[in-house]
C-alpha positions in Angstrom: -2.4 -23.2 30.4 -3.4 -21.5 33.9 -6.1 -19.2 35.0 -3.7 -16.2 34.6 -6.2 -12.9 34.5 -4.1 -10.7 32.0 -6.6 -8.0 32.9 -5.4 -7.9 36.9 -2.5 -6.1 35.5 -3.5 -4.7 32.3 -7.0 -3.3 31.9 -8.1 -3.3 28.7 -8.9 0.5 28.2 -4.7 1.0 29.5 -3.9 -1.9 26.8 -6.0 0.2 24.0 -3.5 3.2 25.1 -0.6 1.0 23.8 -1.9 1.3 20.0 -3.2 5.1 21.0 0.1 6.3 21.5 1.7 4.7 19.2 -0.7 7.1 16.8 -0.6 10.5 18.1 2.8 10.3 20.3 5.4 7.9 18.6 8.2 9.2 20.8 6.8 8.1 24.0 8.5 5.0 24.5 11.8 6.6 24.0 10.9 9.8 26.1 9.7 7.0 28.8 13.0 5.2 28.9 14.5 8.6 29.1 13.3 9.1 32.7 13.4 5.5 33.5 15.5 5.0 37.0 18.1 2.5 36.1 20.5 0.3 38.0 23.9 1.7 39.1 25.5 -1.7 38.7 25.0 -4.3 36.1 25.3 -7.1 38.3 25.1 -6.0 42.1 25.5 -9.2 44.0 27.0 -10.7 40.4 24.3 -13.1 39.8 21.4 -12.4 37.0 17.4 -13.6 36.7 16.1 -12.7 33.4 12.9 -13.6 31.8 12.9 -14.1 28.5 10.1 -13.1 25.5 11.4 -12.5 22.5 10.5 -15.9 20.6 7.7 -13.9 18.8 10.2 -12.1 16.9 11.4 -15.0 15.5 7.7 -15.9 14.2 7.7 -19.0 17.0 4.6 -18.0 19.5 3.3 -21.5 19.9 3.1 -22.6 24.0 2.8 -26.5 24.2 -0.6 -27.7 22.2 -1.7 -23.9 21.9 0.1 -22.5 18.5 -0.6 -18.8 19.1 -0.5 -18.3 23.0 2.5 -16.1 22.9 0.7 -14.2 20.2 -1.8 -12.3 22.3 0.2 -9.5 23.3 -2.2 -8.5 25.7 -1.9 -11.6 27.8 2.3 -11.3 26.9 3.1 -8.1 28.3 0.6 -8.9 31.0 2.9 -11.8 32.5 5.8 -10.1 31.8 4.8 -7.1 34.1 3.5 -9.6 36.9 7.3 -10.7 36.9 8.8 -7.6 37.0 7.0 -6.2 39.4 8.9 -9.3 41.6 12.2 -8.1 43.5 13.8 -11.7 42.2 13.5 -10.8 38.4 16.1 -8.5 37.5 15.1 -7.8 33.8 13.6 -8.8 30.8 15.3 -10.1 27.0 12.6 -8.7 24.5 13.0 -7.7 21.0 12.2 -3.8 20.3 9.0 -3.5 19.8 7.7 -5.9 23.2 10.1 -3.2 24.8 8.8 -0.6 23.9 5.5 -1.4 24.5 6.7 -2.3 28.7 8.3 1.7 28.4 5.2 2.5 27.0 3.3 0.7 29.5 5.6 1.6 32.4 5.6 5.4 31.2 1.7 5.5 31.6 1.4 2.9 34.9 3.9 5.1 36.6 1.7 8.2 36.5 -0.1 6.5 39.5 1.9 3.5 40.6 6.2 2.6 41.1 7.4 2.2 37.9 7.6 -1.5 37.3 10.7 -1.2 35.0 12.8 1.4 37.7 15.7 -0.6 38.0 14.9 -3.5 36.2 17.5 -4.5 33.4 16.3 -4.2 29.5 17.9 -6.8 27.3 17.0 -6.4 23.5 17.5 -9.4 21.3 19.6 -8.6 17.9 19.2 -11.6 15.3 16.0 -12.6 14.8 16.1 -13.5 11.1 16.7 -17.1 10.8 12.8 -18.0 10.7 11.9 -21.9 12.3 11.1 -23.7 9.2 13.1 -21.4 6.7 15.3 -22.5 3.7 18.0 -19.7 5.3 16.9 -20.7 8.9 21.0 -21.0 10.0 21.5 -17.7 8.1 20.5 -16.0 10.9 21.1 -12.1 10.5 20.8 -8.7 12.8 17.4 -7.5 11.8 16.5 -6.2 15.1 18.1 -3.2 16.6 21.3 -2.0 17.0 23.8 -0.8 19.3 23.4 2.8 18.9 19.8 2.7 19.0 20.5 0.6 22.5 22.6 3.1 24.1 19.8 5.7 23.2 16.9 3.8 24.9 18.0 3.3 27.7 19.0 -0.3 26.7 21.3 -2.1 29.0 22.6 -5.0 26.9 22.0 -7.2 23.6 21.7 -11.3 23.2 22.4 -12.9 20.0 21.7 -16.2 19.0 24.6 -18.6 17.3 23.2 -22.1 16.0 25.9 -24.0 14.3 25.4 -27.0 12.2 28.8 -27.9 10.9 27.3 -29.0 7.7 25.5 -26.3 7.0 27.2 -23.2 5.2 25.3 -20.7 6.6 26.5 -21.2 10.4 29.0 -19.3 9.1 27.3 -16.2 8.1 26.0 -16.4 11.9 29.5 -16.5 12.8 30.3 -13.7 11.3 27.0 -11.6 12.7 27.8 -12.8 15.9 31.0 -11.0 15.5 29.7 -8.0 14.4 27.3 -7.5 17.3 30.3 -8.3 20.0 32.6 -5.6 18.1 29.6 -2.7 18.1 28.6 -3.4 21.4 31.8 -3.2 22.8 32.4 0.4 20.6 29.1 1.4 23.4 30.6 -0.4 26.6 27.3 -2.6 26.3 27.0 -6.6 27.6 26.1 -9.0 24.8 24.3 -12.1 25.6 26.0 -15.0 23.0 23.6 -18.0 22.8 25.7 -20.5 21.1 23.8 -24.1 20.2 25.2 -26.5 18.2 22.7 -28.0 16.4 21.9 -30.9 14.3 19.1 -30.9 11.2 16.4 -33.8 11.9 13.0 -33.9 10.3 11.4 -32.0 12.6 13.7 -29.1 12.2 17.2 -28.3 14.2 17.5 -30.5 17.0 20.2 -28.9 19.6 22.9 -31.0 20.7 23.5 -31.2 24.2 26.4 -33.3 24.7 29.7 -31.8 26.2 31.6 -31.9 23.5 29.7 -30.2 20.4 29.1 -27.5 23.5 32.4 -27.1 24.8 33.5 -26.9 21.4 31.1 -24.1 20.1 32.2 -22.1 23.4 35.6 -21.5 22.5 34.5 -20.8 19.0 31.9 -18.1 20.6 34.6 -16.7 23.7 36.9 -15.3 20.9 34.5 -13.5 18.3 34.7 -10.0 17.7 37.8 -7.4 19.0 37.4 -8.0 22.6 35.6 -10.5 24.9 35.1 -8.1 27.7 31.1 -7.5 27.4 30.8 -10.8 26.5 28.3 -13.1 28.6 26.9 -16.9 27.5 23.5 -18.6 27.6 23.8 -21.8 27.7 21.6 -25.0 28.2 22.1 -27.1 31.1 23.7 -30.5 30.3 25.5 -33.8 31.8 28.8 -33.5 33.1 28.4 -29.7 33.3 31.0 -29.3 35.6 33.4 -29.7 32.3 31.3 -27.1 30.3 31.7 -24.3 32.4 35.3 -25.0 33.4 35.9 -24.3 29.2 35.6 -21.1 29.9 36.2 -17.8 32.1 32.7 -15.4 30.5 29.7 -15.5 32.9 27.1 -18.1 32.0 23.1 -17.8 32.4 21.5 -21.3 31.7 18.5 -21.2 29.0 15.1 -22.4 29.9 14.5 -26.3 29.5 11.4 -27.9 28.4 8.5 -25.8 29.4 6.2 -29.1 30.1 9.5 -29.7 32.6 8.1 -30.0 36.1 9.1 -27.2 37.8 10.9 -29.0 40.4 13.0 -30.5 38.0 13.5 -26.9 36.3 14.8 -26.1 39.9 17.0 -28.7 40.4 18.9 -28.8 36.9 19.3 -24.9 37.7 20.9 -25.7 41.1 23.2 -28.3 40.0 24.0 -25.9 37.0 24.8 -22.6 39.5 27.0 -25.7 41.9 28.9 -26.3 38.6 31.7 -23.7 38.6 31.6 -19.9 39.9 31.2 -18.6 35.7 27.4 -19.6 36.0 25.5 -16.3 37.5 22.0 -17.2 36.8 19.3 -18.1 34.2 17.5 -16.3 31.3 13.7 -18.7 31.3 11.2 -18.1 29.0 7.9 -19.7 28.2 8.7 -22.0 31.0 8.8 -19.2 33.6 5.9 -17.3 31.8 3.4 -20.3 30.6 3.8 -22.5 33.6 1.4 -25.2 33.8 -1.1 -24.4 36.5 0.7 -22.1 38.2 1.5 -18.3 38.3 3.9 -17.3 36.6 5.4 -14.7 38.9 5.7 -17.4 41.5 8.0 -19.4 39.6 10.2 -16.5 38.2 10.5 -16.0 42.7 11.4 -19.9 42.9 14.1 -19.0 40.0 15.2 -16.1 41.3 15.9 -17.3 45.1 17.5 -20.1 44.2 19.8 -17.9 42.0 20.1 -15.0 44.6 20.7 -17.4 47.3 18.0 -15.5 49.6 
């Protein structure tokens, strides 16, 4: 890992708080995103650098060789907060319960300091159910939030997750979840994030294919779920001849974090290449490879990412 000081940004006595509040004032987060200052515009300048954390929802909190780095939520929310406080990050993808704990954080920080979420986009992630490892793993259903509860918080858009394995019968109940995320976030005027991967089972789990074809393929299958494609944007991973990828389709395009033991120069330059491909791709939505970089901090690279998207 890095000699990342979680408690430069989060002292432990304001971390304690988190659980404290959750105790005696259970509303907070929501009163906190109540009073939040928020963005006018989605997408002012039309281009999008999100940092992504919502793998522990999903049970999967290994980093590299360390199984259970993205379990300390202390040192989590810590990293995530160094990024935001960057004017290159323009939001965060987090299930529920990591945003609520950044509005709970950011609620009690902004007694004394800017509020590090003011403007900052919240992206809440919808289907975390298909478990790595799971017999069900490609039935993967909405057991996070839901739209309502979005438009309530504060929340300024949803991603979903679409792995398809075309012989595996449950893709198709994803399918179908997919839809139903597209059609109730569109009944709020709310962006959905579809992540659609085709995949292939190997023995070491689901292996994503990232060929043209399978991709281009799954794209159109993705463009025309639900009643209307209008909220609809796509994370995608970055592949060869992506020129042809994003020429499939008219949706905006973010492109998914690569390996996170990728140098990051070569993060960088797949991103470039990616943003050169065709005017749908608006930016990137990194993860662990943004917040566990190796030897570096990790609100420097989000900056790298988010120049070279911003083009400043």
């Amino acid at each position: 890992m890095n000699s990342f000081n979680k408690e430069n940004i989060i002292p432990h006595t304001l971390f304690q708080q988190i659980t404290t509040v959750r105790v005696e004032q259970p509303n907070f987060a929501l009163n906190s995103s109540q009073i939040r200052k928020r963005r006018q515009t989605f997408v002012p300048d039309g281009k999008l650098n999100i940092v992504a954390a919502d793998h522990p929802a999903r049970g999967s909190v290994s980093v590299g060789n360390e199984p259970f780095a993205m379990a300390n939520r202390h040192d989590l929310l810590a990293r995530l907060i160094s990024t935001l406080k960057s004017p290159w990050v323009d939001g965060v993808l987090g299930s529920m319960d990591i945003l609520e704990e950044l509005l709970i954080l950011h609620g009690l920080m902004n007694e004394s300091d800017d509020g590090f979420l003011d403007d900052k986009l919240l992206i809440t992630s919808l289907n975390r159910g298909g478990l790595p490892g799971a017999a069900w793993e490609l039935n993967d259903p909405i057991t996070g939030t839901d739209a309502r509860t979005c438009k309530e918080f504060g929340i300024d858009a949803a991603k979903m997750l679409l792995r398809v394995d075309l012989a595996e019968y449950d893709s198709l109940k994803t399918i179908e979840y997919c839809a139903q995320g597209v059609r109730e976030m569109n009944q709020y005027h709310l962006p959905i994030f579809l992540e659609p991967l085709p995949v292939k089972k190997t023995t070491n789990g689901y292996a994503v294919l990232k060929e043209p074809e399978p991709l281009i393929k799954l794209i159109s299958v993705t463009s025309a779920l639900g009643n209307s494609s209008r909220n609809i944007w796509l994370k995608i991973p970055y592949t060869e001849q992506f020129h042809t990828v994003a020429a499939s389709t008219t949706l905006p395009i973010v492109i998914l974090g690569g390996d996170r033991n990728s140098p990051l120069k070569d993060v960088l330059n797949n991103l470039e290449l990616a943003l050169a491909s065709g005017h749908q791709v608006r930016g990137a939505m990194f993860g662990r490879n943004v917040l566990y970089p190796n030897q570096k901090d990790p609100r420097s690279v989000a900056e790298s990412i988010g120049k070279l998207i911003h083009k400043k």
